[in-house]
N, C-alpha and C positions, 0 to 999 in steps of 0.2 A: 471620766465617766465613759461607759460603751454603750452599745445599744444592745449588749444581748443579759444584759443586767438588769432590765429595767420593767417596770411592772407598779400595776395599780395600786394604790396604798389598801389596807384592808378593809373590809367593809364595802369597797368601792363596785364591786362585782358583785352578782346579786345571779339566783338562779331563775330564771320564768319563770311563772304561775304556768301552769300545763291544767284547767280545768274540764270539768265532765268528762272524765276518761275513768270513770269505774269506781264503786264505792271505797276499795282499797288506798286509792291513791289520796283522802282526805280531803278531795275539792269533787267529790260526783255527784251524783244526783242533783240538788238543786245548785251546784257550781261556786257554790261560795255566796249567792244572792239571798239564802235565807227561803222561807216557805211562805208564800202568797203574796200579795199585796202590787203595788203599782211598780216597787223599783223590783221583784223578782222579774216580772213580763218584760220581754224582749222592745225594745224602743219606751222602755216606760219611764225615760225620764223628763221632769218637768223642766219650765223655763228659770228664769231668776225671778224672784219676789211671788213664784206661786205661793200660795197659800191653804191648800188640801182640796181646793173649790170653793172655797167662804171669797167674798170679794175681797181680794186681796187693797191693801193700803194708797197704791196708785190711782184706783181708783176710785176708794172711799173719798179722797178727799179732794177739795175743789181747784180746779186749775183755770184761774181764767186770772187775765190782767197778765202784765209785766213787770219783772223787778231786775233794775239795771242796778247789778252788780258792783260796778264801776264807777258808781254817785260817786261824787266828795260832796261833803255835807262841809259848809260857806258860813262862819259866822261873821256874821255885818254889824260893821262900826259905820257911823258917819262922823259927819267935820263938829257939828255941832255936840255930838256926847264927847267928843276930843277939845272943846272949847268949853265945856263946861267940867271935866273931874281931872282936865290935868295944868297945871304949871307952866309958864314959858321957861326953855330950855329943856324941858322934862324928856327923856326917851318915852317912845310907845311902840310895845311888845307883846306878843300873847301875855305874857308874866305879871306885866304892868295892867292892861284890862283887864286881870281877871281879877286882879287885888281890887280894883276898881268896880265890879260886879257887872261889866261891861260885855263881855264874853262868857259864859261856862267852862269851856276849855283853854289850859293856858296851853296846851299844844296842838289843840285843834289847828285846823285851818280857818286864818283872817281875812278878809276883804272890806277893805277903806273904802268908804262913795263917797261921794262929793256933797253929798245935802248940810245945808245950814250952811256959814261964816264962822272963819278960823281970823282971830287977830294974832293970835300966840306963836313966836318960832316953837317949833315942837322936831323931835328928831324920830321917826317913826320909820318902823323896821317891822313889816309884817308881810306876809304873804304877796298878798295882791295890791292894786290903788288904780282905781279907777282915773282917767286923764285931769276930771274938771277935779279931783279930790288934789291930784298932785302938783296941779299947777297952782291950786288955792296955797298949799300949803308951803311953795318954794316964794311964793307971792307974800307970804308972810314971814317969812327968809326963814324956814323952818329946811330941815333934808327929808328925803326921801329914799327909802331903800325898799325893795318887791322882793322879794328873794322866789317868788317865782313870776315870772314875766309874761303879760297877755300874750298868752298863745292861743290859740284854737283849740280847747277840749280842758285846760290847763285849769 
């Protein structure tokens, strides 16, 4: 390939718009803007979300309070619905409470606390676990798995 070959594919170039230069030339008198109204006058255009002058939707509607985006929404088990609907030896997993009616989501997010008395080894595998949940429960030679770990914000 050389350089004195080479050139825009077609389409690519394009001639100016040349407006208001005489009625011959197809763009005169009102310049391509149409006849009267707000967007013919010069600076006549509006911002985003106007609306003709009706009060436009930002402001019809109420803005007050805050909504944090970034919730995770925490469904809570304690020790005692886990000493009452499961088995010793039994796993516990979203899958497992929700067959149990225990949680709504079986892929939600879980959080174990420690309320009530666990006697049952039980093998539980959920999100979170509170300290006093997890000690009750290796106390009761059960295991414990968080798959996501107390962190700050987590």
């Amino acid at each position: 390939m050389s350089d004195f070959n080479l050139h825009a594919p077609e389409g690519a170039t394009k001639k100016k718009r040349i407006v208001g230069r005489g009625q011959g030339s197809g763009l005169g008198t009102t310049a391509g803007r149409g006849n009267k109204g707000q967007q013919s006058r010069s600076g006549g255009k509006t911002y985003p979300g106007f609306e003709g002058g009706q009060m436009p939707l930002y402001r019809r509607i109420p803005h007050r309070g805050f909504t944090n985006i970034f919730r995770k929404e925490w469904q809570i088990v304690n020790l005692r619905d886990l000493e009452a609907k499961f088995e010793a030896g039994e796993t516990v997993d979203g899958a497992s409470l929700k067959a149990r009616g225990l949680v709504k989501k079986a892929d939600g997010l879980v959080k174990l606390l420690g309320d009530g008395k666990i006697t049952k080894s039980l093998n539980v595998s959920v999100d979170k676990v509170s300290a006093s949940a997890k000690e009750s429960i290796e106390k009761a030679g059960g295991k414990v798995e968080a798959r996501l770990e107390n962190k700050a914000g987590a």
